[in-house]
Phi, psi and omega in degrees: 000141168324124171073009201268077186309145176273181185274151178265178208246317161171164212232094140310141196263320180210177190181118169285132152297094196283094159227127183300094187241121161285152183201092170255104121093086189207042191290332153328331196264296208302335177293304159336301189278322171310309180299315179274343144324293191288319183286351180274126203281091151261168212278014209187142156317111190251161164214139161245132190233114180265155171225169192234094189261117128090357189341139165229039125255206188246047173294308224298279199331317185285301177317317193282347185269007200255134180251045200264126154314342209246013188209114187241144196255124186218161197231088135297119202317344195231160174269170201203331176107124184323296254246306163302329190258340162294333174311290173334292187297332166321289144009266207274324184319132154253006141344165180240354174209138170233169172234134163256158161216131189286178194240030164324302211109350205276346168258143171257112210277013172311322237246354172270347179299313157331302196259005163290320194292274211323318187274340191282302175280019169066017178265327159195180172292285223239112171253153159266155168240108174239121189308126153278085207320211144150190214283343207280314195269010193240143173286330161202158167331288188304298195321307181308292167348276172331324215259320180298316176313291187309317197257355150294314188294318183310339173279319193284336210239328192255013178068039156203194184248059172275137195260315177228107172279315193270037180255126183299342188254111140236118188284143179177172193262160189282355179308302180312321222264330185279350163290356165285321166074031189306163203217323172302122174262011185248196159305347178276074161252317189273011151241348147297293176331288157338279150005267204310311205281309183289318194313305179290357136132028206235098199271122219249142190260140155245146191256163172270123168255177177261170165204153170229131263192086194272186191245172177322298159335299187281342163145036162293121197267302190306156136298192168273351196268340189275332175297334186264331140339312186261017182243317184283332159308307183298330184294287174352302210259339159273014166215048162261139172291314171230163199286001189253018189251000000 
């Protein structure tokens, strides 16, 4: 539950951080989210690892110019879908722990060091950053809606409390997040996660982040369809028999 410390679990002295950022067709964006990925004073060694799903526009060309040690770049050729192209970076992380961030703008990343503090302090593995709509941050009504619907049933079919299922940060050691065996290859990646983590009894501690919500216009990807997707994931992952499956 928001703000609840958990017992603690364990104290890590030090620990790298991986955060996993996907990018389709975002040349407007991306250089931008890179900088500011890169501009945050964290409490840990970081690498940021992009993947590129299939861009045809001159994401590829701004990515290949970026010259940072702390930042490694991968391609797909085709597009594939968040959820494929976080496997990738997953992959390729050497972290001990990741977060993803997408490269909208729409999360801000002042805000990982928050959901870092918790694994610092021993209270758990796997944090959420959880959003608080208002008029500044939501894209529409139905969006809001929509995101409260899915993450209400995720409550309902696994018994628990959780405030935001679909925040793209979610923080966890990366052992974990590939012990999942995610299989989605779109935005329904963030409720199989979800899903797979409460089946295993395993209750994400959350923190408040800020969000801006861009608009359809401005490049806004998910649908209403990716919402009956990620209700049909969840049904799914609550009448699987083991948690390893």
């Amino acid at each position: 539950m928001l703000g609840v410390p958990y017992p603690t679990i364990f104290v890590e002295q030090a620990v790298k951080l991986s955060i996993l950022m996907p990018v389709y067709n975002e040349e407007a964006r991306v250089a931008a989210a890179v900088k500011q990925a890169l501009d945050v004073s964290y409490p840990c060694e970081i690498e940021l690892v992009i993947v590129d799903d299939g861009s045809r526009d001159r994401t590829v060309e701004i990515l290949t110019a970026i010259d940072d040690p702390q930042v490694k770049v991968f391609r797909h050729e085709r597009n594939q879908g968040k959820g494929a192209a976080i496997a990738t970076a997953a992959r390729s992380a050497t972290g001990d722990y990741m977060v993803i961030l997408d490269a909208d703008l729409e999360y801000d990343p002042q805000d990982i060091p928050k959901l870092l503090q918790p694994v610092i302090d021993g209270y758990s593995e796997v944090v959420y950053g959880n959003r608080s709509f208002g008029g500044h941050s939501s894209y529409s009504f139905w969006y809001v809606m929509g995101n409260k619907g899915v993450t209400l049933a995720a409550n309902v079919l696994f018994n628990s409390y959780i405030g935001d299922l679909e925040t793209c940060y979610k923080l966890m050691p990366v052992a974990l997040y590939r012990s999942l065996n995610i299989r989605s290859r779109g935005f329904g990646m963030e409720a199989e996660v979800t899903g797979k983590l409460l089946r295993r009894g395993v209750r994400p501690y959350e923190v408040p982040i800020s969000y801006r919500a861009r608009s359809r216009e401005e490049g806004k990807k998910i649908t209403w369809k990716d919402g009956v997707e990620a209700l049909w994931i969840l049904g799914k992952e609550r009448i699987r028999r083991k948690p390893g499956s």
